[in-house]
C-alpha positions in Angstrom: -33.5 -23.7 -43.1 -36.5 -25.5 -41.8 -38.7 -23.7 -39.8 -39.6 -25.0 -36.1 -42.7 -23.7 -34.4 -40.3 -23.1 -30.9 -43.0 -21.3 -28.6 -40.2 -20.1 -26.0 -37.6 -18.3 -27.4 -34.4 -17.8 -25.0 -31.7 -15.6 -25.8 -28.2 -15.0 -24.8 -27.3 -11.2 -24.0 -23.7 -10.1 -24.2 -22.3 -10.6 -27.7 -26.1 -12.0 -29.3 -28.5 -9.3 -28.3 -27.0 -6.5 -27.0 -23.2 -4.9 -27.7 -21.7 -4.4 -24.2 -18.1 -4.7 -24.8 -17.0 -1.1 -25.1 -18.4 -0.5 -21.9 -17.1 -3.5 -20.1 -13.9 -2.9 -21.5 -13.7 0.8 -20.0 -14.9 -0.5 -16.7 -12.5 -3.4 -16.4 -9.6 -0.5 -17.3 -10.8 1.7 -14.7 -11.0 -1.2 -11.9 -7.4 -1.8 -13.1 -6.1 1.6 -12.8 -7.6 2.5 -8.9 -5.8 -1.0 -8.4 -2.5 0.4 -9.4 -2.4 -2.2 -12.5 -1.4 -1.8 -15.9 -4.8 -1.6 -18.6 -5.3 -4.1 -20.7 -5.9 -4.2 -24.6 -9.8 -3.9 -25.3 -10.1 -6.8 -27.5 -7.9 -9.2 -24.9 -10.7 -8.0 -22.3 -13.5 -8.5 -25.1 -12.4 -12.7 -25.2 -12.4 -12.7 -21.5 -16.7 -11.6 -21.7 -19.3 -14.6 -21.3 -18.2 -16.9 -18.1 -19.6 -14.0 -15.3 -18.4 -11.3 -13.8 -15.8 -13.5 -11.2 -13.9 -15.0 -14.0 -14.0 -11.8 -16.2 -11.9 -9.6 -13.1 -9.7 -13.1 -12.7 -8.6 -13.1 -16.2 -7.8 -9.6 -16.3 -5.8 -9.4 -13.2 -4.0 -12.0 -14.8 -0.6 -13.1 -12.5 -1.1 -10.2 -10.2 -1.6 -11.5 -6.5 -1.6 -7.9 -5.3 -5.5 -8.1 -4.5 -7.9 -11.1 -4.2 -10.4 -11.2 -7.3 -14.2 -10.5 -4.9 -11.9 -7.2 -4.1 -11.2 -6.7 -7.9 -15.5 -7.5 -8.9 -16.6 -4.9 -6.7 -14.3 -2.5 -7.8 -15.2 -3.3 -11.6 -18.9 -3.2 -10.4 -19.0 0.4 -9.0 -17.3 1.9 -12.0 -19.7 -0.5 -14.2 -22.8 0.9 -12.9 -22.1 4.2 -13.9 -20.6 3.6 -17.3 -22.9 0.5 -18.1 -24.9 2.5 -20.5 -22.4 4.6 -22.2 -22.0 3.3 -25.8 -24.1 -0.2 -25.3 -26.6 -0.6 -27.8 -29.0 -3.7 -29.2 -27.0 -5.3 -32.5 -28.8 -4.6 -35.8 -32.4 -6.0 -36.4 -32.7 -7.3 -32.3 -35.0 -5.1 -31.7 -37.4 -5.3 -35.0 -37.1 -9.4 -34.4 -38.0 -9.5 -30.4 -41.2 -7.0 -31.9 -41.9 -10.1 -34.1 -42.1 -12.5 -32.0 -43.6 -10.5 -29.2 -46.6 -13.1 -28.9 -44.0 -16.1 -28.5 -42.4 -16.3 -24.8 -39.3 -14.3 -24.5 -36.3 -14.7 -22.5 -32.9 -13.7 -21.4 -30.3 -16.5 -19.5 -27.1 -14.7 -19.2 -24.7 -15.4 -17.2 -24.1 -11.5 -16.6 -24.9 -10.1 -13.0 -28.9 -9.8 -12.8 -28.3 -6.1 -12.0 -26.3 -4.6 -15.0 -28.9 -6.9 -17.5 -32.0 -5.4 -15.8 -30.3 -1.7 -15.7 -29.5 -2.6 -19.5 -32.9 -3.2 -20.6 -34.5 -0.4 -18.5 -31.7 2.1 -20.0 -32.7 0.5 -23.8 -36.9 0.7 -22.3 -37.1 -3.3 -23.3 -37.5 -4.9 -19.9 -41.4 -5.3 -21.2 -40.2 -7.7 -24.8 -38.7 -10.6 -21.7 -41.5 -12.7 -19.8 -38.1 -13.6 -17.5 -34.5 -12.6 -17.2 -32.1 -15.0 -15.7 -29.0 -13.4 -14.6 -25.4 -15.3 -13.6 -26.4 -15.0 -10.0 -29.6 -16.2 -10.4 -29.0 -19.4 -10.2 -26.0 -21.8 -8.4 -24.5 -22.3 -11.6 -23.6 -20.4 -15.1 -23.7 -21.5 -17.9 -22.3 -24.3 -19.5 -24.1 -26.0 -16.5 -28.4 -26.6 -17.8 -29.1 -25.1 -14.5 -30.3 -21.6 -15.6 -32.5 -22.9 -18.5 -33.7 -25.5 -16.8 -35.5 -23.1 -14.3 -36.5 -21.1 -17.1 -38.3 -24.3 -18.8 -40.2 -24.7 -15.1 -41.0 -21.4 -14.5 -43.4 -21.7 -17.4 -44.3 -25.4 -17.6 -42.4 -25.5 -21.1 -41.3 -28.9 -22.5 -37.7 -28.8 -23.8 -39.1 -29.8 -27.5 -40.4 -26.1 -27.5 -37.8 -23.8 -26.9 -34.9 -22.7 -28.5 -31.9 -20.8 -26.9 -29.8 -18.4 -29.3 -26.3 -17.6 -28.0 -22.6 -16.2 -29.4 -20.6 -18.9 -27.1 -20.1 -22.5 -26.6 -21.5 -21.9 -22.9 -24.9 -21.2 -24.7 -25.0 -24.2 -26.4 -23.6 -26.7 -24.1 -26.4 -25.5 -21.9 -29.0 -26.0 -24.3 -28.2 -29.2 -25.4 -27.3 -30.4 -21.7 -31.1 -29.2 -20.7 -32.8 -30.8 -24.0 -33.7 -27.8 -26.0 -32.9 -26.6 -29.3 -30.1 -24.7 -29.8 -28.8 -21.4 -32.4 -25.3 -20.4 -32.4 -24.9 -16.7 -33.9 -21.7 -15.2 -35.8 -21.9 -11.7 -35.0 -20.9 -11.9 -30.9 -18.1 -11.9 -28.8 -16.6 -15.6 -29.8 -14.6 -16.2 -32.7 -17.1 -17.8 -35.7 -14.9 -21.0 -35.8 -15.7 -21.7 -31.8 -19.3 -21.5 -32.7 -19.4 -23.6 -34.9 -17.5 -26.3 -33.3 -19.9 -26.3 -30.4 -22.0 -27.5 -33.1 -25.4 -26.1 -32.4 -28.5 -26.8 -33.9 -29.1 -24.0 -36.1 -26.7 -21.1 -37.2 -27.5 -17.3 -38.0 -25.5 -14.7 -39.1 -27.9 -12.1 -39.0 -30.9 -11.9 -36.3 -33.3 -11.7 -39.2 -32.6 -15.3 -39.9 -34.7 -16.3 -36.7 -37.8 -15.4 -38.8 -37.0 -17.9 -41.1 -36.2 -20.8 -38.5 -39.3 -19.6 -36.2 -42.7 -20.4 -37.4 
């Protein structure tokens, strides 16, 4: 692995830093129950994380047309807020690595709701490691859609050649390559291994340790 002096380093949150999917799981269940819906297996609601918080509710009410899906996200986001920080956690070795490259630019472009990422970080005291955090409503458009880095590479004057986005999804690296930047699938998230690596990133890790080695 060759190592790439990459002065912004922008990260992916669900499935790549942080382990929300317990909680989002138990949230989605709950939103489904005061709906008068059957729950859902965890791990069907785990493949429906990583396209925002609209699609996540439309997937789980599945062929129900009992209630419109804006109805269904607040519902999901009132039971959210209070179990968002129940069992979530940083994956192995996130933390040590953002204290590695706390001199390098840090960031987080999710495609989670702005709120729940910032109560996240405050929850796990890290909110200081991310020079910006990009949510899914901060921008017109999620991910796969360059918009999100894009405003990211702006905000601090950042030529595409020297950043890098890590991500678990195909989203993450569609919108990486679309916006010109480097790009680093990881193995341990919420997509499958094999749909990583079709998406055919740059670089790929299968431990967050790794980025030491491809970050100079």
């Amino acid at each position: 692995m060759t190592p790439h002096r990459f002065r912004l380093l922008a990260y992916d949150f669900d499935g790549t830093l942080v382990d929300t999917k317990e909680d989002i799981a138990l949230s989605v269940n709950l939103a489904l129950t005061e709906l008068g819906l059957p729950e859902r297996e965890q791990e069907e609601i785990y493949s429906f994380v990583g396209h925002g918080v609209l699609k996540l509710m439309e997937k789980a009410l599945g062929e129900s047309d009992r209630y419109d899906v804006e109805s269904a996200v607040d519902v999901f986001r009132k039971h959210y807020r209070v179990h968002v920080m129940d069992r979530t956690q940083f994956y192995p070795d996130c933390e040590s690595v953002l204290d590695h490259f706390k001199s390098r630019l840090q960031a987080i472009v999710s495609n989670k709701p702005l709120e729940f990422v910032e109560m996240i970080l405050a929850g796990l005291n890290r909110r200081e490691s991310f020079a910006s955090v990009y949510g899914g409503d901060s921008v017109n458009n999620k991910k796969p859609d360059p918009e999100m880095v894009i405003h990211l590479l702006q905000q601090h004057a950042m030529p595409p050649e020297d950043a890098l986005i890590i991500g678990d999804s195909p989203q993450d690296i569609e919108a990486g390559r679309r916006a010109g930047v480097a790009t680093c699938g990881v193995t341990w998230g919420l997509r499958p291994r094999s749909e990583v690596e079709n998406a055919q990133p740059d670089f790929l890790i299968h431990s967050m340790t790794e980025l030491k080695k491809l970050v100079l």
